[in-house]
VEXDREN-2710 file (C-alpha; in Angstrom, 1 decimal):
% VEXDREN-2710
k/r/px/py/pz
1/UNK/21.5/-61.8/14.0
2/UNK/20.9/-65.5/14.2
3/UNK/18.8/-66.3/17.6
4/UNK/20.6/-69.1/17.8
5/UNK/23.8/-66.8/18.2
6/UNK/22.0/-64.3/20.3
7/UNK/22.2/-67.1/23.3
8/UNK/25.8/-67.2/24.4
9/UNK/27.0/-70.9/24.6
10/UNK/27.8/-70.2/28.5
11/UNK/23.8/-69.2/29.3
12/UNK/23.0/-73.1/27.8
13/UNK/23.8/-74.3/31.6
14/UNK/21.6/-71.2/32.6
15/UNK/18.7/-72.7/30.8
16/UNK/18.9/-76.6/31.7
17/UNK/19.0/-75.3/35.3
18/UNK/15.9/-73.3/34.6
19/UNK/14.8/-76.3/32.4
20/UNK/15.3/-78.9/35.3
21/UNK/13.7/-76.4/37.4
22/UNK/10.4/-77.3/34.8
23/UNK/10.5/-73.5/33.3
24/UNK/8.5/-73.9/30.2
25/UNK/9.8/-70.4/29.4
26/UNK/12.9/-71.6/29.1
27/UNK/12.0/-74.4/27.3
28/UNK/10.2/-71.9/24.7
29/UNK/13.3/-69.8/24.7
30/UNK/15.4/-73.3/23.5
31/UNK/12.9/-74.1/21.1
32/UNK/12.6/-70.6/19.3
33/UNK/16.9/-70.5/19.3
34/UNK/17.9/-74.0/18.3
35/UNK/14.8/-75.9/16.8
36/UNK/15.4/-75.4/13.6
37/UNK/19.1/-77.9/14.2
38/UNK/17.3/-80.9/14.7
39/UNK/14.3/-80.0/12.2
40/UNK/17.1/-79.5/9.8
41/UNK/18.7/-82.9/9.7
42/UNK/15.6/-84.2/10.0
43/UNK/14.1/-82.7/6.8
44/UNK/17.4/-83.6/5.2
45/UNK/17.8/-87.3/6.1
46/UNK/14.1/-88.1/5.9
47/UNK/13.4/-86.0/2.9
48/UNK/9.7/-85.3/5.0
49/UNK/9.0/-81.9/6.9
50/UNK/5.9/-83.6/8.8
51/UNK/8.6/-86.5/10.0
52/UNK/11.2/-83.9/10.8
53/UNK/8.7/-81.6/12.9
54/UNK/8.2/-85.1/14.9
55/UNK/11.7/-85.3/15.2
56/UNK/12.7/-81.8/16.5
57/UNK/9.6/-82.2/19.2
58/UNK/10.5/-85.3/20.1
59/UNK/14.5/-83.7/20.6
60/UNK/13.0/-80.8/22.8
61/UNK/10.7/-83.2/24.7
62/UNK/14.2/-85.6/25.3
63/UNK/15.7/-82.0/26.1
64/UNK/12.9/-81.2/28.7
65/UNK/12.6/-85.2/30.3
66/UNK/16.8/-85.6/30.7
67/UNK/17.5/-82.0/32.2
68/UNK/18.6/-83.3/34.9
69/UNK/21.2/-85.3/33.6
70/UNK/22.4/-82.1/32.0
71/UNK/26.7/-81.7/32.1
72/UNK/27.6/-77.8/32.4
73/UNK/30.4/-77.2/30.8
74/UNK/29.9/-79.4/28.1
75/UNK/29.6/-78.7/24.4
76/UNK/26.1/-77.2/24.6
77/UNK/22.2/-77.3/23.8
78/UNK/23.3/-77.0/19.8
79/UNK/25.6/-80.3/19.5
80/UNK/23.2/-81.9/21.8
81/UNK/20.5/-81.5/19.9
82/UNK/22.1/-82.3/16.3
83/UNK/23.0/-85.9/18.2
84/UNK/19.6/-86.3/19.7
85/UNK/18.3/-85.6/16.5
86/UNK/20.5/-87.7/14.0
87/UNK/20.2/-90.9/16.1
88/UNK/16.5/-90.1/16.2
89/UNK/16.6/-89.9/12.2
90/UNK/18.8/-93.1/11.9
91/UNK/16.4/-94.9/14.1
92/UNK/13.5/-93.6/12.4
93/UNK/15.1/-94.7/8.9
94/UNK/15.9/-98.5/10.6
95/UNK/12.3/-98.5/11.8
96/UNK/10.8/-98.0/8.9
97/UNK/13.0/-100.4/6.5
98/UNK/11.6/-103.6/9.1
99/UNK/8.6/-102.5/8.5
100/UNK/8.4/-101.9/4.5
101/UNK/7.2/-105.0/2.6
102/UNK/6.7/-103.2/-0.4
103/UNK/9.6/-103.8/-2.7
104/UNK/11.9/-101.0/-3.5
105/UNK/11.8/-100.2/-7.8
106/UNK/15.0/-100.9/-9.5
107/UNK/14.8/-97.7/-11.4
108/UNK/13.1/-94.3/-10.7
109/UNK/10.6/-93.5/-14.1
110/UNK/13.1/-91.4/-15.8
111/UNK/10.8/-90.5/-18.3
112/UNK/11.0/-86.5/-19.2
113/UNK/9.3/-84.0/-18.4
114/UNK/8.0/-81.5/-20.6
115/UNK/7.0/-78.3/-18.2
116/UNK/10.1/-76.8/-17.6
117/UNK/8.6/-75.7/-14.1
118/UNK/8.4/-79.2/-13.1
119/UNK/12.4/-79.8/-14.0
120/UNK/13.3/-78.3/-10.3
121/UNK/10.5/-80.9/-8.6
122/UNK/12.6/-83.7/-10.9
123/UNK/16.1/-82.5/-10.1
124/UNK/15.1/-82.0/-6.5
125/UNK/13.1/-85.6/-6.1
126/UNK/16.5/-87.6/-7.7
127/UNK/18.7/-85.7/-5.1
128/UNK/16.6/-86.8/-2.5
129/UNK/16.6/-90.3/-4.2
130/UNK/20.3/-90.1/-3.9
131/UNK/20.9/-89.2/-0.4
132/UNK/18.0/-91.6/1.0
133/UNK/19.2/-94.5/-0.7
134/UNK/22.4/-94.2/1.2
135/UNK/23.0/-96.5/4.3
136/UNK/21.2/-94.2/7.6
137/UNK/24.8/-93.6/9.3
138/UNK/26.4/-92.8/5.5
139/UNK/23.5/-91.0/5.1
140/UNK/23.9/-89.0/8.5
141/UNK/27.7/-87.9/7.8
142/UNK/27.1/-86.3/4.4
143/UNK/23.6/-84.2/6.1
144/UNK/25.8/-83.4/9.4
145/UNK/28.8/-82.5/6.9
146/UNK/27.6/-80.6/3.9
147/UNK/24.2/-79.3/4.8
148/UNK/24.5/-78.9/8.4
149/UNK/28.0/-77.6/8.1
150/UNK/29.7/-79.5/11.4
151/UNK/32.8/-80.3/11.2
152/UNK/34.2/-83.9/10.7
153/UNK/35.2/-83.7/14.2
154/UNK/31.9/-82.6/15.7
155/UNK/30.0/-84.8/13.0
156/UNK/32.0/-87.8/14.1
157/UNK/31.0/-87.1/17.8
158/UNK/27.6/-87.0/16.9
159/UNK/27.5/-90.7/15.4
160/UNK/29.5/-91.6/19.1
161/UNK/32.6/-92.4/16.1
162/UNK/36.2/-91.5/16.3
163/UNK/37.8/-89.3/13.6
164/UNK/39.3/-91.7/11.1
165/UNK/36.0/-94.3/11.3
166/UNK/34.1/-91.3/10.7
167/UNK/36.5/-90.1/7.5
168/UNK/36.3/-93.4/6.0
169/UNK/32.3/-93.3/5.9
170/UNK/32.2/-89.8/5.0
171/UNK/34.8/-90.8/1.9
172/UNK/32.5/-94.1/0.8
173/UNK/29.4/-92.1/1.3
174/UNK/31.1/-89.3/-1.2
175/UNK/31.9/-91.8/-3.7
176/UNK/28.3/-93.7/-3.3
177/UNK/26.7/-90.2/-4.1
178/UNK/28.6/-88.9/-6.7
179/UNK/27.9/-92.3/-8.8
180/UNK/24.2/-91.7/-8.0
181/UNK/24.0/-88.4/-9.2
182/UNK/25.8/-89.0/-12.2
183/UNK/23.8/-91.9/-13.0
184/UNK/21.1/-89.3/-13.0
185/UNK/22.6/-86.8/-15.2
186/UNK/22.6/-83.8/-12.0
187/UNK/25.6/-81.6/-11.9
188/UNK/27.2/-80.3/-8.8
189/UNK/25.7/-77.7/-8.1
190/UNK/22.2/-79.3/-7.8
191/UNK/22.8/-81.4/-4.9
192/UNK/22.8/-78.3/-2.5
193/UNK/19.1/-78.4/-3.3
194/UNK/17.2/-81.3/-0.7
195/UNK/14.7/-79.8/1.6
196/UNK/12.8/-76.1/2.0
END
């Protein structure tokens, strides 16, 4: 079973108590059950698992400092942490375009490769090519969507938009991607395939 499933949604106010309370057990017990959330969308929308080990600390360490601003009742340590962690991405992404002066290659070498072994490195590199070079909040909906699984609804409440705005992106951000990956010759089934 899951560990993150193993923690019943209702013991989440259980643990921020504890966690305001400065239990570092319970803090470990968080970490071990629902780490992996913000380290996944991380990975995904930043295509770097050193960046998206920053991210998920930094989310536990935002966890740990705003305990006491906890809401029981609300929609739990799981959602919080998939918002902490997206806006942490698309901040993160916004960052580092201000500070790139290197300019961006019109074109990706698409020369062949001959080892068949490396074909998976190529077919995984232009997927991560095509989902980076997608605006950060475009970006954000097809990771919270299709690889983290949320639904539009929870998805949308994690970018703080309402259903319809959220829809609309999540449609042009579709569209954007599909033209990329066809552009690069990848079939469907390929863009499942972003980060370990």
């Amino acid at each position: 079973m899951d560990r993150a499933k193993a923690i019943d949604r209702r013991n989440d106010d259980a643990l921020m108590r504890a966690i305001g309370a400065r239990d570092s057990n319970a803090l470990r017990e968080i970490a071990e059950a629902y780490g992996h959330i913000p380290f996944g969308i991380s990975c995904r929308m930043l295509a770097d698992p050193m960046e998206a080990e920053d991210i998920a600390q930094e989310a536990l360490l935002r966890l740990w400092n705003q305990a006491d601003r906890w809401v029981e009742g609300g929609p739990g340590i799981a959602a919080w942490l998939s918002r902490v962690g997206t806006n942490l991405c698309i901040d993160r992404i916004r960052k580092t375009r201000r500070q790139s002066s290197e300019e961006v290659p019109e074109h990706r070498d698409e020369t062949p490769l001959a080892d068949a072994a490396l074909e998976s490195d190529n077919v995984k590199q232009a997927i991560i090519d095509c989902v980076t070079g997608l605006p950060e909040r475009q970006r954000a909906s097809i990771i919270l969507t299709y690889y983290e699984q949320l639904s539009n609804q929870l998805a949308a409440e994690n970018l703080e938009m309402n259903i319809k705005a959220f829809e609309s992106m999540l449609f042009r951000a579709r569209g954007k991607l599909k033209k990329c990956v066809e552009t690069k010759g990848l079939v469907k089934e390929d863009v499942g395939r972003i980060c370990p």
